[in-house]
C-alpha positions as CSV (number, residue, x, y, z in Angstrom):
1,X,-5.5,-17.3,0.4
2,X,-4.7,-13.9,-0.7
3,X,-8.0,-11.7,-0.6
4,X,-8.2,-7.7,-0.8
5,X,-10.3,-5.9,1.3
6,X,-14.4,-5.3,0.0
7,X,-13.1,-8.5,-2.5
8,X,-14.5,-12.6,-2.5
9,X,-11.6,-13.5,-4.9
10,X,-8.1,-15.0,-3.9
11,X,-6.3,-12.6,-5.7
12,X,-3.5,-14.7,-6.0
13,X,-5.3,-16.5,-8.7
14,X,-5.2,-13.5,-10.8
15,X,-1.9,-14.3,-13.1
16,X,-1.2,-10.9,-14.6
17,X,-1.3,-9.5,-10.9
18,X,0.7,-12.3,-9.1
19,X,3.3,-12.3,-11.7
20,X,3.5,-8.5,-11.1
21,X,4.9,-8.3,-7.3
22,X,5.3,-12.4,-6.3
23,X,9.6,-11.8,-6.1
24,X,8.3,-8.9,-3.7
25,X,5.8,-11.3,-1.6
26,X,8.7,-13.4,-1.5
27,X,11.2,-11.2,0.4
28,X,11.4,-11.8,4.4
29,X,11.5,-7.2,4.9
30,X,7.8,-7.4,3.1
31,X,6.9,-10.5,5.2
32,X,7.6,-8.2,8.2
33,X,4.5,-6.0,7.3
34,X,2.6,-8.2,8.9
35,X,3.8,-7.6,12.1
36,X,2.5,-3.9,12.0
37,X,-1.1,-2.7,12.7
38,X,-2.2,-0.5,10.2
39,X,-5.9,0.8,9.9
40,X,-7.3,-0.5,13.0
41,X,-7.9,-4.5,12.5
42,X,-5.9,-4.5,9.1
43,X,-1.9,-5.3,9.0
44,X,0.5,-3.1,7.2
45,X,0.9,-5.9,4.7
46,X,-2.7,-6.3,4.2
47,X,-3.3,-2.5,3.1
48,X,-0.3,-2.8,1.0
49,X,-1.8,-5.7,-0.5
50,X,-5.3,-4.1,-0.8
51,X,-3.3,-1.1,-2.5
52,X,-1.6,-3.1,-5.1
53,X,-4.6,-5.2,-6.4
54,X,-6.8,-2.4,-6.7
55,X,-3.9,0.0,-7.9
56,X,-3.5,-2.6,-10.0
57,X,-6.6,-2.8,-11.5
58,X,-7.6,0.8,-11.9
59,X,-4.2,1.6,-13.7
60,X,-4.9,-1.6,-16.7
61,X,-8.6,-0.5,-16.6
62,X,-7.3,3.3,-17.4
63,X,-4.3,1.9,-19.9
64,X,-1.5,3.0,-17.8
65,X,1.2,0.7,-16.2
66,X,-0.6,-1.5,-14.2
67,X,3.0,-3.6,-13.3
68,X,4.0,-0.3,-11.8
69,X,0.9,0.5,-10.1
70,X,1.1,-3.2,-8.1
71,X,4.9,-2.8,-6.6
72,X,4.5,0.6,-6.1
73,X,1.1,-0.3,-4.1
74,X,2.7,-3.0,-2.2
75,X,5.8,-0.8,-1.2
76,X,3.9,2.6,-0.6
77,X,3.5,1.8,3.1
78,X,7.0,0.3,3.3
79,X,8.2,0.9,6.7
80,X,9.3,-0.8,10.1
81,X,8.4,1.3,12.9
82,X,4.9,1.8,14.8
83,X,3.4,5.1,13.1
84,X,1.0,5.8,16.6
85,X,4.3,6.3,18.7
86,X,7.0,8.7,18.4
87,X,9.9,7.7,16.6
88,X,13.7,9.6,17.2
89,X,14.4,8.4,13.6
90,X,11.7,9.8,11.6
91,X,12.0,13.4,11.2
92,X,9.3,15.3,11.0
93,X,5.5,14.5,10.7
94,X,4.3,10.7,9.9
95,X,2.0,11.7,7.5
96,X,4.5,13.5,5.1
97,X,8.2,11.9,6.5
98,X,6.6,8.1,5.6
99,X,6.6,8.5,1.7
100,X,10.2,8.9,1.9
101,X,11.2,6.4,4.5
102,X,9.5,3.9,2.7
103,X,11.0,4.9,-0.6
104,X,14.3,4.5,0.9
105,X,13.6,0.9,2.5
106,X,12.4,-0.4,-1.0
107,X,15.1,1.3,-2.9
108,X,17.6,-0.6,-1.0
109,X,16.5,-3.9,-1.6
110,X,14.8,-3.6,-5.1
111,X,15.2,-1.8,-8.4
112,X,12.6,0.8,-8.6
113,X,11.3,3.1,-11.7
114,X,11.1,6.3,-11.4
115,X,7.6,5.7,-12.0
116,X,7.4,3.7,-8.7
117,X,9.6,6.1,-7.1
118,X,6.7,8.9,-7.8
119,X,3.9,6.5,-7.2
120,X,5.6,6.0,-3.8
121,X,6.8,9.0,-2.5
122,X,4.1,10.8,-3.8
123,X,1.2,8.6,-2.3
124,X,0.2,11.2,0.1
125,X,-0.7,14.3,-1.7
126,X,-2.1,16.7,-1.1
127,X,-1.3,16.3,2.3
128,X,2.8,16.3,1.6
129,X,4.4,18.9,-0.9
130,X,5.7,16.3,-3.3
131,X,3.2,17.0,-6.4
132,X,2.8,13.7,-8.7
133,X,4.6,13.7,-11.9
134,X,2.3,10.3,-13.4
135,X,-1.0,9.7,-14.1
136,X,-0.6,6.6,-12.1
137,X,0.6,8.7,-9.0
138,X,-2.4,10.3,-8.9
139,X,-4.1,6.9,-9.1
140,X,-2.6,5.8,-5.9
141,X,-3.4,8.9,-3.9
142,X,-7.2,8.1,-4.3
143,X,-6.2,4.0,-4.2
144,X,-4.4,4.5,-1.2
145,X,-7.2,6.5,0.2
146,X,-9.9,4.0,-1.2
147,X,-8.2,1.3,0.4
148,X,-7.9,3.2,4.3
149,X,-11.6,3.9,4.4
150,X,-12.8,0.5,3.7
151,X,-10.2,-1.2,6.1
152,X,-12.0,1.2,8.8
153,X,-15.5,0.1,7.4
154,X,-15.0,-3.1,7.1
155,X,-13.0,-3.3,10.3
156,X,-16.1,-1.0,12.2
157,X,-18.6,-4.0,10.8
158,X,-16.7,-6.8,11.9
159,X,-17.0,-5.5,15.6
160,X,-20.6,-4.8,15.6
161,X,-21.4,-8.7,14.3
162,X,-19.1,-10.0,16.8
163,X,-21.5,-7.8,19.5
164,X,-24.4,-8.9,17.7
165,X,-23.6,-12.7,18.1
């Protein structure tokens, strides 16, 4: 079962949304996110996930391109390498040099829009220079954002049941 963070549903009962990004759940590279901690107890995959379904609903809610707003979640964080350790290949900080990398790794094995391209390597502004060009860039900063805070929170209120039990 598919679930979002802060969500009950199996997201992967909503349709519209599955038929959105299920050719990029089906690649093996997005598979790997799994294998990478993200926000404390959450995978890489998972916040990408989180990301897309609740890009994905803001951007139909607001009328923009709420296909766009799901790959573009689920690729934002797309990106092999451990971001709390130093890595040769990554040049410069992780903050602002991970937009790009992950553009680059999802460019290279699917077509992306240049809406998705903006959404993606745009995700972190303010914090990088790359100003968005969308109104569904601009989504995503404050998805992506969303999304980080209640990984923490949720992750935070997992531990203290567990020392509570």
């Amino acid at each position: 079962m598919l679930k979002a963070v802060l969500s009950r549903k199996n997201i992967a009962e909503n349709a519209e949304f599955d038929g959105c990004i299920s050719d990029l759940l089906e690649n093996r590279s997005v598979e790997r996110l799994k294998d990478f901690s993200h926000h404390l107890g959450t995978s890489r995959f998972q916040h990408c996930l989180n990301v897309s379904y609740y890009n994905f609903l803001v951007c139909r809610r607001l009328g923009l391109d709420a296909r766009a707003g799901a790959r573009a979640g689920l690729l934002h964080d797309f990106y092999f390498y451990n971001h709390h350790r130093k890595n040769e290949s990554v040049k410069g900080i992780h903050f602002c040099a991970h937009p790009m990398v992950a553009f680059a790794n999802a460019a290279e094995l699917f077509p992306i829009s240049e809406l998705e391209s903006d959404m993606i390597v745009c995700h972190m502004w303010p914090i990088t220079a790359f100003f968005p060009r969308h109104s569904e860039t601009f989504v995503i900063t404050f998805v992506d954002k969303f999304c980080a805070v209640a990984e923490i929170a949720s992750s935070a209120v997992n531990r203290a049941r567990k020392r509570v039990d």
